[in-house]
C-alpha positions as a Python dict, from the first residue, in 0.01 Angstrom:
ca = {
    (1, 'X'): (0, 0, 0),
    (2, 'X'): (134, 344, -92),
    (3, 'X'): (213, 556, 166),
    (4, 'X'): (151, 944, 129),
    (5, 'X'): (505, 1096, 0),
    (6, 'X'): (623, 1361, 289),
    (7, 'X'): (459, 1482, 564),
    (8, 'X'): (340, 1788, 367),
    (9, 'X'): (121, 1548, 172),
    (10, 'X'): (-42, 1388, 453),
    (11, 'X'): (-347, 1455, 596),
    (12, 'X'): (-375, 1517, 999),
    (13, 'X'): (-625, 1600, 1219),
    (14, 'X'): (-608, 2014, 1387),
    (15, 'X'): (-550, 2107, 1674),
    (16, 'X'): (-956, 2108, 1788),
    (17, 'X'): (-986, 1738, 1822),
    (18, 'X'): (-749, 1807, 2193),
    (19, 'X'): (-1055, 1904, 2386),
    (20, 'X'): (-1348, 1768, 2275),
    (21, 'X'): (-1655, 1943, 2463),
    (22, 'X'): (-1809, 1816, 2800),
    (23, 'X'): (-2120, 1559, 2749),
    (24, 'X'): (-1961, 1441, 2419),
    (25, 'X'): (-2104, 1306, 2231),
    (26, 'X'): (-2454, 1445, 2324),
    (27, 'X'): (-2322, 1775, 2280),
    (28, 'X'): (-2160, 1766, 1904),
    (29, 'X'): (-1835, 1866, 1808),
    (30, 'X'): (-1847, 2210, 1657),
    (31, 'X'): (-1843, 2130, 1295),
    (32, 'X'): (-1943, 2462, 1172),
    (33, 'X'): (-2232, 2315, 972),
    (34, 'X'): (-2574, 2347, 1087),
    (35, 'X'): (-2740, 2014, 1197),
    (36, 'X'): (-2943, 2047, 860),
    (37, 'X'): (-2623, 2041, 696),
    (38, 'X'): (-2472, 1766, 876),
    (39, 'X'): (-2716, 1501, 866),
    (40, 'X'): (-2720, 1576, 474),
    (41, 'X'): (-2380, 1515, 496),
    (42, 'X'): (-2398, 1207, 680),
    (43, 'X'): (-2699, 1032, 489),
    (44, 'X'): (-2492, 1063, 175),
    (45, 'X'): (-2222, 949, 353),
    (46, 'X'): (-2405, 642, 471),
    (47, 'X'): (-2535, 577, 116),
    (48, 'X'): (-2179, 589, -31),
    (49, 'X'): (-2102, 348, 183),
    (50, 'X'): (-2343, 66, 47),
    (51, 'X'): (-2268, 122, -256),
    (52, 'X'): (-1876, 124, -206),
    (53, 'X'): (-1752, 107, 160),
    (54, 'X'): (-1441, 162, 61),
    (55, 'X'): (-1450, 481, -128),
    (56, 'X'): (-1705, 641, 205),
    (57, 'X'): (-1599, 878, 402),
    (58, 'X'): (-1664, 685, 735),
    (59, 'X'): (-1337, 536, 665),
    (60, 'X'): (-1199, 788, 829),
    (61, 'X'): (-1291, 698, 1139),
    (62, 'X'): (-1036, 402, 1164),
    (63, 'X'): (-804, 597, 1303),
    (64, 'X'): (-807, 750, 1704),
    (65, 'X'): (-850, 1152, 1615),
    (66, 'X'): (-525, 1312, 1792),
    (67, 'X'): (-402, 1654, 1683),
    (68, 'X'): (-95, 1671, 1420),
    (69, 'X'): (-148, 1271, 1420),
    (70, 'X'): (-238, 1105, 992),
    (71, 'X'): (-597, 1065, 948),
    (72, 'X'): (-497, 798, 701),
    (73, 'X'): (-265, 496, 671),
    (74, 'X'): (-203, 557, 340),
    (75, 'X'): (-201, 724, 17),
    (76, 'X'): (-535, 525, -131),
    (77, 'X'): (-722, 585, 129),
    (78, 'X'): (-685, 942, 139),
    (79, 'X'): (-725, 963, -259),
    (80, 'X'): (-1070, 818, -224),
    (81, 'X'): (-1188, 996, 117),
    (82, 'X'): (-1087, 1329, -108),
    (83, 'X'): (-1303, 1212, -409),
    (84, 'X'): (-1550, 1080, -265),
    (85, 'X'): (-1564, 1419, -9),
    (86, 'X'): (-1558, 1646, -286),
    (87, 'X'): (-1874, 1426, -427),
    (88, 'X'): (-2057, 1468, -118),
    (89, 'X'): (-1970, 1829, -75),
    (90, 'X'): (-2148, 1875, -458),
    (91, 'X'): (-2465, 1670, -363),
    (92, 'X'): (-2522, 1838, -87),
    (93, 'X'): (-2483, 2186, -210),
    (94, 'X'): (-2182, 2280, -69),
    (95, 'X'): (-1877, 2406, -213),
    (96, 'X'): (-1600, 2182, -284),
    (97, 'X'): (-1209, 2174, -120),
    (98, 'X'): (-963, 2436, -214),
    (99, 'X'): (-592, 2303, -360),
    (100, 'X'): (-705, 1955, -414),
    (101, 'X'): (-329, 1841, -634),
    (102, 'X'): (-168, 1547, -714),
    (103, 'X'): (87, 1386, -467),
    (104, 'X'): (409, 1383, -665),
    (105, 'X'): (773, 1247, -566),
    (106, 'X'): (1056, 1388, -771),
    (107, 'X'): (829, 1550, -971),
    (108, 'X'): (615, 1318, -1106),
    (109, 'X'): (286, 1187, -1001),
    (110, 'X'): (263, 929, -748),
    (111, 'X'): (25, 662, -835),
    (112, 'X'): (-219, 429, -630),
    (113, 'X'): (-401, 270, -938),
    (114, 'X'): (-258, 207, -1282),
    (115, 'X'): (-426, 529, -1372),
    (116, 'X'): (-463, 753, -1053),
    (117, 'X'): (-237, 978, -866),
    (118, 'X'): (-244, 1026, -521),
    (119, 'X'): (-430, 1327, -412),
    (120, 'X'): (-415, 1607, -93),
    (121, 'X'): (-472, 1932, -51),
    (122, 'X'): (-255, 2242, 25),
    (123, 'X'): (-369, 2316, 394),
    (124, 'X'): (-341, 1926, 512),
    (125, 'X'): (-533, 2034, 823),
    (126, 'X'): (-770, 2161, 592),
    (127, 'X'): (-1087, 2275, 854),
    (128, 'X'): (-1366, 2132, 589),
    (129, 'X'): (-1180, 1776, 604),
    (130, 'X'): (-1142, 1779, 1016),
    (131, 'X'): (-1527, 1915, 1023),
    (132, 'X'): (-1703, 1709, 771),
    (133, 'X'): (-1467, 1376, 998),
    (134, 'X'): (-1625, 1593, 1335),
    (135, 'X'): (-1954, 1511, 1178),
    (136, 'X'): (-1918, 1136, 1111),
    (137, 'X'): (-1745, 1094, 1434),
    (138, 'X'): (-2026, 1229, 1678),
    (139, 'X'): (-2316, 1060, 1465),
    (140, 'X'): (-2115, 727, 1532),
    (141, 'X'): (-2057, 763, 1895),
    (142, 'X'): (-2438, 893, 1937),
    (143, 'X'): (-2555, 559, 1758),
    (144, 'X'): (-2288, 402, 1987),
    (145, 'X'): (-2445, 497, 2309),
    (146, 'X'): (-2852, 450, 2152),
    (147, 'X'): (-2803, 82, 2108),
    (148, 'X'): (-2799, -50, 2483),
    (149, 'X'): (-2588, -411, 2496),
    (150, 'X'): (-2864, -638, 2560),
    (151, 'X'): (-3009, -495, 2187),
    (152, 'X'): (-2710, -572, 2008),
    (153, 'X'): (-2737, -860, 1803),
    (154, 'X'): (-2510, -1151, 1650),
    (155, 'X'): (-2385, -1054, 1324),
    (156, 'X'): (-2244, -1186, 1061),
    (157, 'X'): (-1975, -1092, 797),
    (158, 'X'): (-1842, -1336, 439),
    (159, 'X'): (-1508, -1306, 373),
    (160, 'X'): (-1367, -1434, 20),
    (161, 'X'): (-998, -1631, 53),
    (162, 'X'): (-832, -1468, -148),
    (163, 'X'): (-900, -1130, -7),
    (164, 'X'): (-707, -1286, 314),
    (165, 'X'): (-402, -1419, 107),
    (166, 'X'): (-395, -1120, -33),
    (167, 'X'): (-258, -984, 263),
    (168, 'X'): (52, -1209, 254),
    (169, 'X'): (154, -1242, -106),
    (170, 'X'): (242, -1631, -95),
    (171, 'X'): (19, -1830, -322),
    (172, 'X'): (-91, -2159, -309),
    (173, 'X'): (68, -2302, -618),
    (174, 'X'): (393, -2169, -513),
    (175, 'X'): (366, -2319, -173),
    (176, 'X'): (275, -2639, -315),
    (177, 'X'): (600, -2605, -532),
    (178, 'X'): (816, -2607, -166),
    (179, 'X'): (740, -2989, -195),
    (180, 'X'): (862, -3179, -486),
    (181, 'X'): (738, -3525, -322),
    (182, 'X'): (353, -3370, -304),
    (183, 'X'): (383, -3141, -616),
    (184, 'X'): (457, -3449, -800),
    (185, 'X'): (152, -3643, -649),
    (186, 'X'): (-80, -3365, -702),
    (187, 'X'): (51, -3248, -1036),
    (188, 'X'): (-10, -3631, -1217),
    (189, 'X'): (-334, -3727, -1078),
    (190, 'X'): (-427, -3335, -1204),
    (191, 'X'): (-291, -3453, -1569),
    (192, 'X'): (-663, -3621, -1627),
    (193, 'X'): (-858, -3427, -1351),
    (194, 'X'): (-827, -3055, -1306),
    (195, 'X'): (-1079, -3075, -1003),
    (196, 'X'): (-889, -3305, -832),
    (197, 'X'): (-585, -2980, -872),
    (198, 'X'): (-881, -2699, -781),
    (199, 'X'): (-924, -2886, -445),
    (200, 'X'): (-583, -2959, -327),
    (201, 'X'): (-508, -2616, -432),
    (202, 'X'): (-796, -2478, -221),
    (203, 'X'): (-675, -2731, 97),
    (204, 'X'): (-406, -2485, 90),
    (205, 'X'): (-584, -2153, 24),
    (206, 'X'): (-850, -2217, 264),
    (207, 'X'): (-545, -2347, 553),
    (208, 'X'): (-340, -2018, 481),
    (209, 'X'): (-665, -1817, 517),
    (210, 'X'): (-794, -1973, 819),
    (211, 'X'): (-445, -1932, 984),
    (212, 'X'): (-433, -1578, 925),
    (213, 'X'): (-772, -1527, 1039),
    (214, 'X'): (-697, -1693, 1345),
    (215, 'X'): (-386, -1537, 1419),
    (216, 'X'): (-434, -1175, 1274),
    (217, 'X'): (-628, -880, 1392),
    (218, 'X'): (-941, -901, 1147),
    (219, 'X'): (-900, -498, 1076),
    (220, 'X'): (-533, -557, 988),
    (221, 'X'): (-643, -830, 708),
    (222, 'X'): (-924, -625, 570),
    (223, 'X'): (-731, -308, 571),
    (224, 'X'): (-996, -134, 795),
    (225, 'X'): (-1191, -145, 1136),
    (226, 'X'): (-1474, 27, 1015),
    (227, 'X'): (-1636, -283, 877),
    (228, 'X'): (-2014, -394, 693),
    (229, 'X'): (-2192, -693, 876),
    (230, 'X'): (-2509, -844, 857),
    (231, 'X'): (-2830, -1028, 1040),
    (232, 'X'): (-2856, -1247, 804),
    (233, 'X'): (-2612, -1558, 800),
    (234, 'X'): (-2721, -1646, 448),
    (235, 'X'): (-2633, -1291, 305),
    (236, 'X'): (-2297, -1348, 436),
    (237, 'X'): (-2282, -1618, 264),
    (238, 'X'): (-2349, -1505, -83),
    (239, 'X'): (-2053, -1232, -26),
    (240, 'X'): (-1819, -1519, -35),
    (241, 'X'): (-1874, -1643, -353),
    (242, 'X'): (-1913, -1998, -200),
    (243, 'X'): (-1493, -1972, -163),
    (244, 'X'): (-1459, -1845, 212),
    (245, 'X'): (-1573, -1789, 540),
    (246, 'X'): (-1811, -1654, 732),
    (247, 'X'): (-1696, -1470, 1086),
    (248, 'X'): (-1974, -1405, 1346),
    (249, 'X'): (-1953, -1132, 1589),
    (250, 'X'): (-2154, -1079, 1918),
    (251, 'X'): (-2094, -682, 1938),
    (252, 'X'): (-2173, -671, 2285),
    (253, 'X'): (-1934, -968, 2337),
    (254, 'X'): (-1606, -767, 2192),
    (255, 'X'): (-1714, -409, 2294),
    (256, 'X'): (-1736, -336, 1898),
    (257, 'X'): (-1872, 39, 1830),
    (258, 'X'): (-2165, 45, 1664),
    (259, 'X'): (-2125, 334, 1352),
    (260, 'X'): (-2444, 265, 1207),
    (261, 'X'): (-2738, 17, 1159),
    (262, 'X'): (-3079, -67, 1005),
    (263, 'X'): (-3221, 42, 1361),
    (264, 'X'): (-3151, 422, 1284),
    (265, 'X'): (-3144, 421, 868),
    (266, 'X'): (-3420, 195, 767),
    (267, 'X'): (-3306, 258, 441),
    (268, 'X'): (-2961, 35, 540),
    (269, 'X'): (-3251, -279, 506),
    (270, 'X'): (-3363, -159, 176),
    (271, 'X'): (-3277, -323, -130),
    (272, 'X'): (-2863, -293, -230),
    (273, 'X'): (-2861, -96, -596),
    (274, 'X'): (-2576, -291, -643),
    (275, 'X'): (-2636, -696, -524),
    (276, 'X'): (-3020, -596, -558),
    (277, 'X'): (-3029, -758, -180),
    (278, 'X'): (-3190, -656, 125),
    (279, 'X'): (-2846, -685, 290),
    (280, 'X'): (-2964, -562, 646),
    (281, 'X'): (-2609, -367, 726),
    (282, 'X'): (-2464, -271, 1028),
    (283, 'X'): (-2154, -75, 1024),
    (284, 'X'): (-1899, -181, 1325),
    (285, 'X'): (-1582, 13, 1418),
    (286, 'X'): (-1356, -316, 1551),
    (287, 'X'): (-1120, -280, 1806),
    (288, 'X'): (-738, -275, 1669),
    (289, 'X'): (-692, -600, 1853),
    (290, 'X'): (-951, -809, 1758),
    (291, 'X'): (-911, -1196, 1666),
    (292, 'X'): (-1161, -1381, 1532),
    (293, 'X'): (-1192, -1706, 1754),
    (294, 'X'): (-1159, -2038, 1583),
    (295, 'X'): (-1535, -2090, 1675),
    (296, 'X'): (-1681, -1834, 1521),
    (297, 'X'): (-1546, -1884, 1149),
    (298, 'X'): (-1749, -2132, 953),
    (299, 'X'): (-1623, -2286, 617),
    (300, 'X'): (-1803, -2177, 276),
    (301, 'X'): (-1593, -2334, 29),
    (302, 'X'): (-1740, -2593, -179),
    (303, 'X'): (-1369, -2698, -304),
    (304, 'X'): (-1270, -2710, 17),
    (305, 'X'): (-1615, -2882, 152),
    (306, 'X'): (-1614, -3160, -143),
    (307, 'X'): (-1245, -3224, -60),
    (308, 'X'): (-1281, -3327, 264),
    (309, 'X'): (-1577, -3501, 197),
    (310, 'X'): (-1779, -3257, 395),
    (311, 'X'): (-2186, -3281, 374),
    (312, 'X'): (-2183, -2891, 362),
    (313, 'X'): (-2065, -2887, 16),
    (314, 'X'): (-2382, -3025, -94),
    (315, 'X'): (-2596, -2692, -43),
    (316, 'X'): (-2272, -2465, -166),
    (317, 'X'): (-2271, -2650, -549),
    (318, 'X'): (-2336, -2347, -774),
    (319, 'X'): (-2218, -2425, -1099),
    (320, 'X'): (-2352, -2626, -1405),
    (321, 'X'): (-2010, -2773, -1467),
    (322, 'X'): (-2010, -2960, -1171),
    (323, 'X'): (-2251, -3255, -982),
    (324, 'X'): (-2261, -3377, -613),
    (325, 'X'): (-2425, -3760, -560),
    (326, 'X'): (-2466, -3858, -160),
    (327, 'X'): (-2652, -3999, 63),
    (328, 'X'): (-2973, -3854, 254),
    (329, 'X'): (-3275, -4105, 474),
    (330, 'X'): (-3133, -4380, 289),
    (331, 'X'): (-3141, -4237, -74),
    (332, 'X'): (-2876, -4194, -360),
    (333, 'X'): (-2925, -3832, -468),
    (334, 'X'): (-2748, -3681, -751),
    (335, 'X'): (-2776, -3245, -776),
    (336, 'X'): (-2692, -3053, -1037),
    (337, 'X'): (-2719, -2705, -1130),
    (338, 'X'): (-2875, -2564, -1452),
    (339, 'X'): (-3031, -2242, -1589),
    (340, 'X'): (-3320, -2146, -1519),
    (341, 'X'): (-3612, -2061, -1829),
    (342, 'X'): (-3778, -1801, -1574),
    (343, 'X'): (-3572, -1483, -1546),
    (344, 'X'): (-3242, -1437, -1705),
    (345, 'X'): (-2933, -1645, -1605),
    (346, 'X'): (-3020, -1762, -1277),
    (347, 'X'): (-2889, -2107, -1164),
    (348, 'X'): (-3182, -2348, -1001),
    (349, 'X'): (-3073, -2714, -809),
    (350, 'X'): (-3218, -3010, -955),
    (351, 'X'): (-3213, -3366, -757),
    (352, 'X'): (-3292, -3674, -907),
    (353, 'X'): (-3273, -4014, -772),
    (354, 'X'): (-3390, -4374, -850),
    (355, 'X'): (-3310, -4320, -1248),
    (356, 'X'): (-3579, -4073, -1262),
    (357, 'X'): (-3547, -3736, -1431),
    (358, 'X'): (-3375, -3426, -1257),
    (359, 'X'): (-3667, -3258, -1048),
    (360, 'X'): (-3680, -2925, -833),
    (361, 'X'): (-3672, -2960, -449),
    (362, 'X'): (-4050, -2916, -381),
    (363, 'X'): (-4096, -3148, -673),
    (364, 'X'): (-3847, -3403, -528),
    (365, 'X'): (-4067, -3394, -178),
    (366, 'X'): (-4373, -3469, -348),
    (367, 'X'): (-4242, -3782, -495),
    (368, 'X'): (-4044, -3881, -258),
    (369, 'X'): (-4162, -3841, 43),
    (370, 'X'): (-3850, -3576, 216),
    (371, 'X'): (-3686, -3295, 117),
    (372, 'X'): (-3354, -3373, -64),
    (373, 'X'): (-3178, -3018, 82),
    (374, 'X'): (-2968, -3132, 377),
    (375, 'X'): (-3049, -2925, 697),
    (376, 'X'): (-2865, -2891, 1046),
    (377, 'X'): (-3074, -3145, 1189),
    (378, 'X'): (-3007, -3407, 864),
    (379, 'X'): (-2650, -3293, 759),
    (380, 'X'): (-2491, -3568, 1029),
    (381, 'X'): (-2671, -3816, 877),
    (382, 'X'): (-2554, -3714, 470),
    (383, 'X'): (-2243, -3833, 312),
    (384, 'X'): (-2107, -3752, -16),
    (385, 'X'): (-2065, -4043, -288),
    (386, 'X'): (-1928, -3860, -501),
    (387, 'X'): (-1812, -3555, -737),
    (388, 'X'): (-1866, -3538, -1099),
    (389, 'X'): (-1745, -3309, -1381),
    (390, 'X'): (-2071, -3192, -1665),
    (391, 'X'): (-2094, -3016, -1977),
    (392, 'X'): (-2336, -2825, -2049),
    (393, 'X'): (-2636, -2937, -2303),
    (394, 'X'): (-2479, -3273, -2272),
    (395, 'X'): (-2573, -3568, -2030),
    (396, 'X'): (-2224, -3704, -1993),
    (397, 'X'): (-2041, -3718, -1666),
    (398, 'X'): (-1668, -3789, -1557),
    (399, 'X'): (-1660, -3860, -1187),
    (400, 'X'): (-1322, -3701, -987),
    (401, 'X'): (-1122, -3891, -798),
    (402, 'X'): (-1151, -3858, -404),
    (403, 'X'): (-854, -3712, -233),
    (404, 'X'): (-700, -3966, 28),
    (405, 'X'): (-742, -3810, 408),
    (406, 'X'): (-345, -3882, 481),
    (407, 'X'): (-278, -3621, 179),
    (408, 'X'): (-535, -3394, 304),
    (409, 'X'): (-330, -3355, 632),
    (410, 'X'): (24, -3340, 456),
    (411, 'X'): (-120, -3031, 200),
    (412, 'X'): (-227, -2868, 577),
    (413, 'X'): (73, -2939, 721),
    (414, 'X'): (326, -2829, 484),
    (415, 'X'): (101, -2460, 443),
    (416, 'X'): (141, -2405, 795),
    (417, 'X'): (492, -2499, 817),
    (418, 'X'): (547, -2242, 492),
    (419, 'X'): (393, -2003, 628),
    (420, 'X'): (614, -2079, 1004),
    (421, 'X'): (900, -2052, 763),
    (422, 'X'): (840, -1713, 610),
    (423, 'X'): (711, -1572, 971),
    (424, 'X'): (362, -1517, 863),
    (425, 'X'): (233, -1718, 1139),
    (426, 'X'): (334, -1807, 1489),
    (427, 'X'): (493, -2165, 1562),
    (428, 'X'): (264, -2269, 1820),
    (429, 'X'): (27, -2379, 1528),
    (430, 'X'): (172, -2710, 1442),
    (431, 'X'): (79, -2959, 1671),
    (432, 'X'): (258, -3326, 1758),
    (433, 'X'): (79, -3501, 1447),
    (434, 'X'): (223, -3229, 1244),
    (435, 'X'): (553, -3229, 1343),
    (436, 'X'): (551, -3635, 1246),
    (437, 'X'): (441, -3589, 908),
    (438, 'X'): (772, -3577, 704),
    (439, 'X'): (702, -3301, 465),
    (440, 'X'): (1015, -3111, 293),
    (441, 'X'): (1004, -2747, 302),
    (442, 'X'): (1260, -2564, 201),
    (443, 'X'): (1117, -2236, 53),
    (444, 'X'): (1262, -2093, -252),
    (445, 'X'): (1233, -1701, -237),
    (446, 'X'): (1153, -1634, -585),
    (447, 'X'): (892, -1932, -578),
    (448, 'X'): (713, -1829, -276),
    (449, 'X'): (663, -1461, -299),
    (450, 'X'): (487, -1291, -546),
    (451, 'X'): (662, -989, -722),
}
């Protein structure tokens, strides 16, 4: 992440955050913006934020307001709180920053995207920045104190893998490369069966992430503390492309800060213009600490699920290319996925058992008798047959060979011992069992970092 260029390009917070006034936050920092004004200014805020959190300007609470002391971390984050400020600024009415430039080092523009300088302004304790942040900051700590503990609900946030390894720059191939004995193994069984690669791939990527996320402040991985969750398990969910986790949170639990929630915007339950979801957000400011405990992170990987020949995989299967058979009250049952005629490209589960032809779930209970979706109470009692490759328009099948559980525990064992190795994690993680398993890794620099 860039950082700003000199100190003259960064922005800080002025001198008026040293004192703020007694009864704070019930009596408002002095903003100079009537409350009219403000709550303009913090609606559109709010509504910048579901449509991008990261370009809102409530970023800019991550950081503890002390005078003279960054507002930002780095460069991109102060590029977008300045555009997206200046966007505000001109829906509401009001006029926009003076001596917004271009950060530049040695003369020449310094860039956080492949097409955008960095940005700041002349006076970098510009009052209009440190008032519009005044703003934010006493509506959060006023929604903060209006939702009493014993209101505060679980909630629930999806996190994709790769936005975790992302953090670390190893990758999965390359770690799998540290082992010439495994590599091999994987590499000619993948010859005839790509899946069979995709899921000893995503052993790893799913180990690495669940390492991190277990050993890592959650605001440190997601490059913020001011963080979206949800009510809704299921929505979080669908935010991880079926190729993550889910964290829950008990905000009273943690002494999170709520910043904002459905209870005082209604319009934070309304339909997403973006995922066209009723996503139900709450906005949490995490402390800098914060872990997420092993027991509240729940696997949604189907890669990872069919691998280890987890029942959960069955309700994750989401593409047409592939099939899941198993076992449920005593019944083969194959699923597949295919397009829907109703509505335009949306993906509906068939099941189909007993050589009859591929029916929809409600269909499937009427003929049969019980619902073929596995459910908490039925998932102990389903096991997975098998995986199967499709193509579309085409009734043929090519079943994938299973992954043997001793190779499942080397591919875990050798990503925790990289990632030991190149100090990403601590080496308390490997237990006894691990430390048997004879697993080579010697990592190669250039192999296991990306450039």
């Amino acid at each position: 992440m860039t950082k700003t260029s000199t100190s003259s390009d960064t922005l800080v917070f002025d001198e008026h955050w040293k004192h703020p006034p007694s009864g704070w936050p019930a009596a408002p920092l002095q903003t100079g913006f009537s409350p009219k004004v403000a709550d303009r200014i913090i609606k559109e805020s709010l509504r910048e934020w579901v449509r991008s959190p990261s370009r809102s300007l409530f970023r800019a609470l991550k950081n503890t307001p002390s005078p003279g002391a960054p507002i930002f971390d780095n460069l991109l984050d102060q590029t977008r709180f300045l555009v997206s400020l200046n966007s505000v600024l001109s829906k509401c009415k009001l006029e926009k920053l003076q001596g917004t430039r271009p950060v530049t080092r040695n003369g020449r523009p310094v860039m956080v995207a492949e097409s955008s300088p960095g940005l700041t302004i002349s006076d970098v304790r510009d009052p209009k920045v440190n008032n519009i942040i005044r703003c934010l900051a006493t509506y959060a700590a006023r929604q903060n104190v209006a939702v009493p503990n014993h209101e505060r609900r679980r909630l629930y946030r999806g996190i994709r893998t790769h936005d975790v390894w992302g953090s670390i720059g190893i990758t999965a191939t390359n770690i799998l490369a540290s082992d010439i004995e495994l590599l091999s193994h994987v590499s000619s069984a993948s010859r005839t069966d790509s899946v069979y690669e995709n899921m000893a791939l995503s052993i790893i990527q799913r180990e690495a992430a669940f390492q991190l996320l277990t050993s890592r402040p959650l605001g440190s991985l997601s490059e913020s503390t001011i963080l979206s969750f949800t009510a809704q398990k299921k929505m979080a969910e669908y935010f991880t492309n079926n190729i993550g986790f889910v964290v829950s949170v008990d905000p009273a639990a943690y002494g999170f800060s709520i910043v904002s929630s459905p209870a005082a915007e209604p319009f934070l339950e309304e339909k997403n213009p973006v995922s066209l979801k009723n996503e139900a957000v709450t906005i949490l400011k995490l402390p800098d600490e914060f872990v997420v405990p092993e027991s509240n992170i729940f696997d949604c990987d189907f890669d990872y699920l069919a691998a280890t020949n987890d029942s959960r995989a069955i309700n994750l299967l989401s593409s047409s290319y592939r099939g899941i058979t198993y076992n449920i009250a005593g019944k083969e049952v194959t699923k597949t996925m295919s397009f829907s005629n109703k509505g335009r490209g949306k993906l509906l589960a068939l099941y189909s058992a007993d050589g009859k032809d591929p029916m929809t779930g409600r269909e499937f209970l009427g003929e049969f008798g019980f619902s073929p979706v596995p459910t908490p109470k039925t998932i102990q009692d389903t096991s997975i047959v098998s995986i199967f490759k499709r193509q579309s328009h085409s009734t043929k099948t090519e079943h994938c060979e299973r992954i043997p559980e001793d190779l499942i525990d080397r591919l875990k064992t050798l990503t925790k011992k990289v990632l030991i190795e190149r100090g990403v994690i601590p080496e308390c993680v490997l237990s006894e069992h691990d430390q048997s398993l004879n697993i080579q890794c010697s990592v190669n620099e250039e192999l296991s970092v990306n450039p």
